[in-house]
C-alpha positions in Angstrom: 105.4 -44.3 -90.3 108.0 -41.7 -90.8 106.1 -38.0 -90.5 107.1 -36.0 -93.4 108.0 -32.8 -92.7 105.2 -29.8 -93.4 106.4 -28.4 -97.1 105.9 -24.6 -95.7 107.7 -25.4 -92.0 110.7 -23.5 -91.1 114.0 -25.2 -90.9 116.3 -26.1 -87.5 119.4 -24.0 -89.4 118.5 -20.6 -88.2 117.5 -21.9 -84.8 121.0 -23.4 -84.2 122.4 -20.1 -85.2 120.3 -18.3 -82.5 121.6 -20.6 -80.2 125.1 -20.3 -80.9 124.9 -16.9 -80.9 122.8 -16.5 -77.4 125.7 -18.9 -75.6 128.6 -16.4 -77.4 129.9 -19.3 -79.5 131.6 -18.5 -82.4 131.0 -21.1 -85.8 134.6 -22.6 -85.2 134.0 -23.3 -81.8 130.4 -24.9 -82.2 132.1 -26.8 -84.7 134.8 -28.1 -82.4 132.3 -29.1 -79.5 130.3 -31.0 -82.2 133.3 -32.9 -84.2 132.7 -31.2 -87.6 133.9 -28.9 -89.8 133.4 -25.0 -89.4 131.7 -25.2 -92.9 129.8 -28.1 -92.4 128.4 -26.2 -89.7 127.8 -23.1 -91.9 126.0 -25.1 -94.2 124.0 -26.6 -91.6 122.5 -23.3 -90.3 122.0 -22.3 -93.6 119.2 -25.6 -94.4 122.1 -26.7 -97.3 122.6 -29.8 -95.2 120.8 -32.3 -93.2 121.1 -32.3 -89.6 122.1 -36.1 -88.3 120.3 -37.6 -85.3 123.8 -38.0 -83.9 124.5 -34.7 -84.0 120.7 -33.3 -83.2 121.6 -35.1 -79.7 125.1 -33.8 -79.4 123.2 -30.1 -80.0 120.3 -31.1 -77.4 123.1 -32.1 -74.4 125.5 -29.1 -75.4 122.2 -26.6 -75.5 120.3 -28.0 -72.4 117.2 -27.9 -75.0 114.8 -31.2 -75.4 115.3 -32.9 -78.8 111.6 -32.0 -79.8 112.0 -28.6 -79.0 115.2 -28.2 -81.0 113.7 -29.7 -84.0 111.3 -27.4 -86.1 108.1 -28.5 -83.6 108.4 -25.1 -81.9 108.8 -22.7 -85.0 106.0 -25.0 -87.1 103.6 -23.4 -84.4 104.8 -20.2 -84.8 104.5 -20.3 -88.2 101.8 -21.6 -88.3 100.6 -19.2 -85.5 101.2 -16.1 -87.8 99.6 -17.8 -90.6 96.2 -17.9 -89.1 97.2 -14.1 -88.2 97.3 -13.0 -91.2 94.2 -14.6 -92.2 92.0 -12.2 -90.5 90.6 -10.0 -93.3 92.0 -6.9 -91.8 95.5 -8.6 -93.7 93.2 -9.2 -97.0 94.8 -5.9 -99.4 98.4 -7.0 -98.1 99.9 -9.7 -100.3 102.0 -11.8 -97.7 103.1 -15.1 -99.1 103.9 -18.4 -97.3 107.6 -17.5 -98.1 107.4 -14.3 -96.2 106.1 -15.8 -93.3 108.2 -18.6 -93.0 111.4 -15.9 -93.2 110.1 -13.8 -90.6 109.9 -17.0 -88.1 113.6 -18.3 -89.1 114.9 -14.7 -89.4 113.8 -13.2 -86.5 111.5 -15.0 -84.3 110.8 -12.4 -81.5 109.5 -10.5 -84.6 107.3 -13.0 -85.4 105.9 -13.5 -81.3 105.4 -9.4 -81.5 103.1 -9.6 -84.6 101.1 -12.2 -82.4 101.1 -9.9 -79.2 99.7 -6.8 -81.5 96.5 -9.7 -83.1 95.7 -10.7 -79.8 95.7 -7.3 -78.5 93.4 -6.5 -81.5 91.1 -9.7 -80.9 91.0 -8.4 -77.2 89.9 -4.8 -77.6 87.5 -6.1 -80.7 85.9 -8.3 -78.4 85.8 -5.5 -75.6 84.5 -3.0 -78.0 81.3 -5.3 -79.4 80.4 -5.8 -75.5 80.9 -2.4 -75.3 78.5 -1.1 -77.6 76.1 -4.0 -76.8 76.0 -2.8 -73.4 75.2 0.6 -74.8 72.2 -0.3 -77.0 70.9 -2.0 -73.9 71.8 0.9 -71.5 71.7 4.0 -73.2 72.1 6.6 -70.4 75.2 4.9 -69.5 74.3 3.8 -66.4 74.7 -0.2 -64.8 77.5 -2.1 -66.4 78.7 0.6 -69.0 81.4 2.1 -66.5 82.9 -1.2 -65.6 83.3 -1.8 -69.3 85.4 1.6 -70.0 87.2 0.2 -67.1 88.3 -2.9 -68.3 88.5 -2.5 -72.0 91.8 -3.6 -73.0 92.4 -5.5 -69.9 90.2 -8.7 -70.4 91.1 -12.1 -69.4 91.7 -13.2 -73.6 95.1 -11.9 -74.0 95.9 -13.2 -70.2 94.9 -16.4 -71.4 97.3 -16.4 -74.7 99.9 -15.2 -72.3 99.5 -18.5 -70.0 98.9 -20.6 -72.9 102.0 -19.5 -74.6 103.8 -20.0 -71.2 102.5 -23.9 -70.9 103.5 -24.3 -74.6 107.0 -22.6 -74.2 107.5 -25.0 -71.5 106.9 -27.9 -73.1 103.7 -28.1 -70.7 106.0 -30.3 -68.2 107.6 -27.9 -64.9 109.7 -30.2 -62.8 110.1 -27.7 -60.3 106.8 -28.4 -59.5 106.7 -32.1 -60.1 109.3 -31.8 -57.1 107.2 -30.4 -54.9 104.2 -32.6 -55.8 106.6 -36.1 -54.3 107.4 -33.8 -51.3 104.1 -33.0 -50.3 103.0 -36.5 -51.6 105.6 -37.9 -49.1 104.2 -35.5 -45.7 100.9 -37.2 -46.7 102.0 -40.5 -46.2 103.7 -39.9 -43.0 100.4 -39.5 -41.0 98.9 -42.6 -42.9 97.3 -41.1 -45.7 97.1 -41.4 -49.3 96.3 -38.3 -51.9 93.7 -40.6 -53.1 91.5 -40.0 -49.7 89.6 -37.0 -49.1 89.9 -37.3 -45.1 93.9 -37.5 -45.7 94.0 -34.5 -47.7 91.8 -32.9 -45.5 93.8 -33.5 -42.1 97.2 -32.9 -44.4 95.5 -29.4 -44.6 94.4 -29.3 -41.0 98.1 -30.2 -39.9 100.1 -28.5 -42.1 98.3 -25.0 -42.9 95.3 -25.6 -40.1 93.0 -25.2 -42.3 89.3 -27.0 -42.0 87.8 -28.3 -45.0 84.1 -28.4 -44.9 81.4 -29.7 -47.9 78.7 -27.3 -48.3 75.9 -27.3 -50.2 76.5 -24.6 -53.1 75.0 -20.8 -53.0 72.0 -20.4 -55.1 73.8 -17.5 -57.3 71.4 -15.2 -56.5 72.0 -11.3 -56.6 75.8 -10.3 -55.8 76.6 -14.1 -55.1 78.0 -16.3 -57.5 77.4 -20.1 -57.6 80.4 -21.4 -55.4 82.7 -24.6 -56.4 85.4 -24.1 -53.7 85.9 -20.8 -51.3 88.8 -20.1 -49.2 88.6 -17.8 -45.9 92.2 -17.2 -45.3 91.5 -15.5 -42.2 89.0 -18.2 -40.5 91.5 -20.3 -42.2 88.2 -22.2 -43.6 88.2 -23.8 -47.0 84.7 -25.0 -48.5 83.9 -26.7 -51.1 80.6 -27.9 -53.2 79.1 -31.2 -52.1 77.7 -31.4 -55.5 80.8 -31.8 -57.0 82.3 -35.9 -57.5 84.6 -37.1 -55.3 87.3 -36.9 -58.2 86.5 -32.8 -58.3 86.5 -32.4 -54.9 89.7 -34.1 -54.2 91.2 -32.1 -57.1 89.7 -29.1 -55.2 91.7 -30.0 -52.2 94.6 -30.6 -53.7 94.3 -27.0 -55.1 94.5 -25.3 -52.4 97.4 -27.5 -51.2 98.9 -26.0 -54.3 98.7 -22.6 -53.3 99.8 -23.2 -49.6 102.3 -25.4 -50.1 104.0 -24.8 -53.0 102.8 -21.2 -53.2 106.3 -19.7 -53.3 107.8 -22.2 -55.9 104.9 -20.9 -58.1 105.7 -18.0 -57.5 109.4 -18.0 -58.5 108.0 -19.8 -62.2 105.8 -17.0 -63.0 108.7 -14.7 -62.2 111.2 -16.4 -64.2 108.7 -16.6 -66.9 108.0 -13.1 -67.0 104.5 -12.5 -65.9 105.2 -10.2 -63.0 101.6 -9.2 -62.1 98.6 -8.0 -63.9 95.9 -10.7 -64.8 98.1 -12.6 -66.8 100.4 -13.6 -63.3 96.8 -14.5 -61.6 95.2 -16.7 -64.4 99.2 -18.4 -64.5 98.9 -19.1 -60.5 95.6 -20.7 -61.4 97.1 -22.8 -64.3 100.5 -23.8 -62.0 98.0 -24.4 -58.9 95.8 -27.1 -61.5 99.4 -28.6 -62.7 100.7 -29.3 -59.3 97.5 -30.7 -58.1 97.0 -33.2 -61.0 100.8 -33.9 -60.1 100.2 -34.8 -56.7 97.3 -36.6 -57.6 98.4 -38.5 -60.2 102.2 -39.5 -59.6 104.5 -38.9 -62.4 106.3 -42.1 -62.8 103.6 -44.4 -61.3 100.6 -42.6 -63.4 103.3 -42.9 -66.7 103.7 -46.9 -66.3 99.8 -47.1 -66.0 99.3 -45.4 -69.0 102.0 -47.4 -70.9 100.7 -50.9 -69.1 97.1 -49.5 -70.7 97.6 -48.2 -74.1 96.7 -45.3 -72.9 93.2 -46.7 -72.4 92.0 -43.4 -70.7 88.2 -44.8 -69.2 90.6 -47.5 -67.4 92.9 -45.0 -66.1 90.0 -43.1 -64.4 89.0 -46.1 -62.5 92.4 -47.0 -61.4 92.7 -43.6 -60.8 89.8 -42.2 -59.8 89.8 -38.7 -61.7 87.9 -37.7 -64.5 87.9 -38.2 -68.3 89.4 -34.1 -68.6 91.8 -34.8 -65.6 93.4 -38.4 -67.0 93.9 -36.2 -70.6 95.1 -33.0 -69.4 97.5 -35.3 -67.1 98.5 -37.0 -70.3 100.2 -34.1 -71.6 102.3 -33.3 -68.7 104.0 -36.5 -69.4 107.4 -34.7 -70.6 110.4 -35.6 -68.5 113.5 -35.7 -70.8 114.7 -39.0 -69.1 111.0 -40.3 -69.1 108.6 -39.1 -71.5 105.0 -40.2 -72.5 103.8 -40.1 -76.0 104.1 -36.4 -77.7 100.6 -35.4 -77.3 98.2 -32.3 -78.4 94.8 -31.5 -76.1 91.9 -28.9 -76.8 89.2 -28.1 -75.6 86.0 -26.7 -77.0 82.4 -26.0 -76.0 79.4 -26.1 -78.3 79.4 -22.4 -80.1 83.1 -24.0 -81.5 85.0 -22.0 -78.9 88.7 -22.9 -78.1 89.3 -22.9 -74.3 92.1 -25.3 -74.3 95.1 -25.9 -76.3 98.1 -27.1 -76.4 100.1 -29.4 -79.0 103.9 -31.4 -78.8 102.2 -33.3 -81.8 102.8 -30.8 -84.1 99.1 -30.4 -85.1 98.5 -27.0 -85.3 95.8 -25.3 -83.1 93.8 -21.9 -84.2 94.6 -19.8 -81.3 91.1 -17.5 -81.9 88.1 -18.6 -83.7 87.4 -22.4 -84.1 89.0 -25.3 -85.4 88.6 -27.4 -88.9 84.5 -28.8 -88.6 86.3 -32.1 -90.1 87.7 -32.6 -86.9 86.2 -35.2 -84.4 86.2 -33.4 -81.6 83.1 -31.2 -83.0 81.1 -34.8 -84.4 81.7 -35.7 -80.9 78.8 -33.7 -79.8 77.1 -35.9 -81.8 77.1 -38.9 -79.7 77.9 -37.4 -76.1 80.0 -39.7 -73.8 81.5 -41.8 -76.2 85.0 -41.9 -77.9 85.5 -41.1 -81.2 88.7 -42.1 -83.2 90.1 -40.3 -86.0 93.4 -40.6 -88.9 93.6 -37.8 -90.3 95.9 -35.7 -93.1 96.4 -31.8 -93.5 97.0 -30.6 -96.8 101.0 -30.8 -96.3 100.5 -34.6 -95.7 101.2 -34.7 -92.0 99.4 -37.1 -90.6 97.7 -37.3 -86.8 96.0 -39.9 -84.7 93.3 -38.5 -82.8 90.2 -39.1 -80.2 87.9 -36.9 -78.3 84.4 -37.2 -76.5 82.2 -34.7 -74.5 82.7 -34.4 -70.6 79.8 -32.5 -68.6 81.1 -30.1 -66.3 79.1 -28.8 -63.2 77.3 -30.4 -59.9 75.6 -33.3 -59.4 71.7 -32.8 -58.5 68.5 -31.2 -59.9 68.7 -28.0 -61.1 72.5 -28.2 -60.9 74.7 -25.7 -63.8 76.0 -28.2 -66.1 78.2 -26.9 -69.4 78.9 -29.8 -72.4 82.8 -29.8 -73.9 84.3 -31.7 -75.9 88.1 -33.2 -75.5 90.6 -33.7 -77.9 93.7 -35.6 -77.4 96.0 -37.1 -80.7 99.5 -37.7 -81.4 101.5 -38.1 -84.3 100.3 -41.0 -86.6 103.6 -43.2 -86.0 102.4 -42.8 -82.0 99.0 -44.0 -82.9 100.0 -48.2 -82.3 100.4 -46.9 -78.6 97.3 -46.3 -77.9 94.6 -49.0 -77.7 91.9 -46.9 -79.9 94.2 -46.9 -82.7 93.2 -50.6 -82.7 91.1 -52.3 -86.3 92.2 -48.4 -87.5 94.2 -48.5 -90.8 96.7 -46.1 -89.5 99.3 -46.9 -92.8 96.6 -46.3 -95.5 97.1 -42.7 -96.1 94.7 -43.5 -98.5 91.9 -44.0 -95.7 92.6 -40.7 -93.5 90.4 -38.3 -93.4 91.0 -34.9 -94.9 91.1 -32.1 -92.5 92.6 -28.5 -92.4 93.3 -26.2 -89.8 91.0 -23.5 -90.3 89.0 -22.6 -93.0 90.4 -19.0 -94.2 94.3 -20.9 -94.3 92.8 -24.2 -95.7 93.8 -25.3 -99.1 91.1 -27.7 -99.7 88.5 -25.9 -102.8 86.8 -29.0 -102.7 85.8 -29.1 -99.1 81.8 -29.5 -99.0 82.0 -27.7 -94.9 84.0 -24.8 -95.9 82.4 -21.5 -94.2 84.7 -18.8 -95.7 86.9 -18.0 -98.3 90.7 -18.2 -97.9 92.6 -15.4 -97.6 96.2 -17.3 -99.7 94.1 -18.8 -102.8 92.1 -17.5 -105.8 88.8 -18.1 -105.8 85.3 -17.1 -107.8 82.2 -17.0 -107.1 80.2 -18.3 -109.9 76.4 -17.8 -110.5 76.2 -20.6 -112.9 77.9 -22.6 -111.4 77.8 -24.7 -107.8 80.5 -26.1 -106.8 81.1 -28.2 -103.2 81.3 -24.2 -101.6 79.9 -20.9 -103.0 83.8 -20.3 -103.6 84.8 -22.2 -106.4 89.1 -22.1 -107.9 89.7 -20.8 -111.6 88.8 -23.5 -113.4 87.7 -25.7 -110.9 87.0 -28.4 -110.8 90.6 -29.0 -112.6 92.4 -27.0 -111.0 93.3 -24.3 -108.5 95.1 -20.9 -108.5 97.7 -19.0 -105.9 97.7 -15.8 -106.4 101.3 -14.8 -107.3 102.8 -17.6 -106.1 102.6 -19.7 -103.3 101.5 -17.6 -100.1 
């Protein structure tokens, strides 16, 4: 089933012009490389004419750009990005239509990406200043924690973690630099005997190649000034230790960690700086999120870990036993899955924990993810709470008709043992409803009965569905009443509902 294209998404046009423009091409010369006319190709930036597969690929070799990422994936999220923006009430006296939006994305992008640096900045210090004044009310002479909040207000981990996340997204979460390293390091393993899939190989490929000794220790109790420890490195007794409570898929994953950071240290390293983040918080949390990439890459070998997924419908429970990773690791590793010469299914993953908290996102689905706040309630991954450790299997519709396959269950994070810190998430992974026939949960699904998907949203202020029984707030882009005499599916109720609903000027 063809996707249709969302009815507010920005166009490729503008984005070809960018290009041109950023490789110093003029129109007639573009035109030459691509074997049409000079105002064919006018017309083509402009949205007056279709762009062909044919020449979509011709644009993709010529650009050194992924076909996905040319087409309007990348500024749907941006879009759709602002959107939820500007749905914070702070925006509520400002009428900013749909239109607006969509010709700051096409128009001027970086624009667009500054707007989102200035909310998350506001999110950030918000979130510092509500600590802060907690804090207060609990410390009123100022004294404990209070100072250490002065000192890091502005500077929390939030907007390092939009940062990173924006990063993975840019890049299509796939780095093949690293991917590289993972087969070389892979390959020294093997040459002593070993295979990633051991704990005594990784731990002699660590004693051999870094001397480092590995030893299993039973955690700290987290009492005063000590944290509960998962895995420690002493770079100067060249010691690395790590939780015996933790399954032998975590603690391999631990190991291959810290092989991460020894081995391929420097090729991190060079990422980050290509990528921009120099230092601050922002270059640490990215070190952490290149360090997890190339250890589930060295775990979990591209090409081999790709035909197992394919061989398996994507029949994630059997991949961890072939495997021997866990239901997070198999997803997560799902989505790396992005070489342009061998690519998996187009996949979206998030994460969230049981207050509704995003800790997690990423999407080449083109489902777009609330980057603060919580996702649509309609969604599975929050009725997944409702029956823990099983997978739940969703077709679903936004308002603009696209339609996703999705699935998500709860994973328990934390030790093994009595009295061990244990946190409940649940994961989401989905594709693109034409995707859905690859994957064996799609299976007794109708997945070409729009008729049968569920209706979800994204979030409920940018949500276009009056009639929604779970909506928690109003939206920000349609009239609404509230009507004393009246009850409705939610306290806010369209003009004239239930016939019909209003925009307010127009389409926002």
């Amino acid at each position: 089933m063809a996707r249709k294209p969302a009815k507010d998404a920005p166009k490729i046009g503008p984005k070809i012009r960018r290009l041109r423009r950023e490789h110093s091409l003029s129109q007639a010369a573009l035109a030459e490389k691509l074997e049409v006319s000079a105002s064919y190709l006018n017309l083509i930036e402009h949205n007056r004419r279709k762009l062909t597969v044919p020449l979509l690929l011709k644009l993709s070799e010529l650009f050194a750009v992924p076909v996905d990422q040319l087409a309007e994936e990348e500024e749907s999220r941006l879009y759709s990005d602002v959107m939820e923006a500007l749905a914070d009430p702070i925006f509520e006296e400002f009428d900013v239509r749909n239109t607006d939006v969509r010709d700051l994305v096409e128009v001027s992008p970086e624009s667009a990406r500054a707007l989102l640096h200035v909310c998350d900045a506001y999110h950030t210090t918000l979130t510092d200043a509500r600590s802060l004044a907690a804090s207060a009310a609990d410390d009123p002479d100022g004294r404990g924690s209070l100072g250490g909040l002065i000192g890091g207000l502005g500077a929390s981990a939030q907007s390092a973690a939009d940062v990173v996340s924006d990063m993975v997204q840019a890049n299509s979460n796939y780095f093949g630099d690293l991917e590289d390293e993972a087969d070389r390091v892979r390959r020294e393993i093997g040459t002593v005997g070993g295979t990633v899939r051991s704990l005594d190989a990784l731990s002699e490929y660590l004693h051999q190649a870094h001397e480092v000794r590995v030893n299993f220790v039973e955690p700290r109790d987290g009492g005063k000034g000590d944290l509960p420890m998962i895995r420690r490195f002493h770079p100067q007794q060249r010691l690395l230790e790590v939780s015996q409570r933790l399954t032998g898929a975590s603690r391999s994953f631990q190991l291959a960690y810290q092989i991460a950071l020894l081995s391929a240290g420097s090729v991190i390293d060079m990422l980050l700086m290509e990528k921009g983040l120099k230092d601050g918080q922002a270059r640490a949390l990215g070190r952490v999120a290149l360090a997890n990439y190339f250890a589930a890459a060295l775990l979990l070998p591209y090409d081999e870990f790709l035909r197992s997924a394919r061989e398996s419908r994507y029949d994630i429970e059997l991949l961890q036993h072939r495997w021997r990773a866990g239901f997070e690791q198999i997803c997560h590793r799902l989505t790396t899955l992005n070489r342009p010469e061998n690519r998996g299914i187009p996949l979206h993953m998030l994460r969230v924990d049981l207050a509704g908290n995003i800790s997690k996102r990423f999407t080449l689905s083109g489902l777009p993810i609330p980057r603060h706040g919580g996702a649509c309630s309609r969604w599975n991954i929050y009725s997944a709470f409702l029956n823990p450790n099983q997978i739940q299997a969703q077709v679903s519709k936004l308002p603009d008709g696209t339609a996703y396959f999705c699935i998500a269950r709860t994973v328990v994070k934390g030790g093994i043992g009595f009295g061990a810190q244990r946190n409940v998430l649940s994961i989401g992974l989905g594709c693109d409803v034409r995707y859905a026939r690859e994957m064996v949960y799609a299976d007794g699904l109708e997945t070409g009965n729009p008729d049968r998907f569920a209706e979800i949203g994204v979030a409920c202020r940018i949500c276009e569905r009056m009639d929604c029984t779970q909506r928690a707030f109003p939206p920000v882009h349609l009239r609404y009443k509230i009507e004393e005499n009246i009850r409705g599916p939610s306290p806010y109720t369209a003009p004239g509902w239930p016939h019909h609903h209003e925009r307010p000027g127009g389409t926002r």
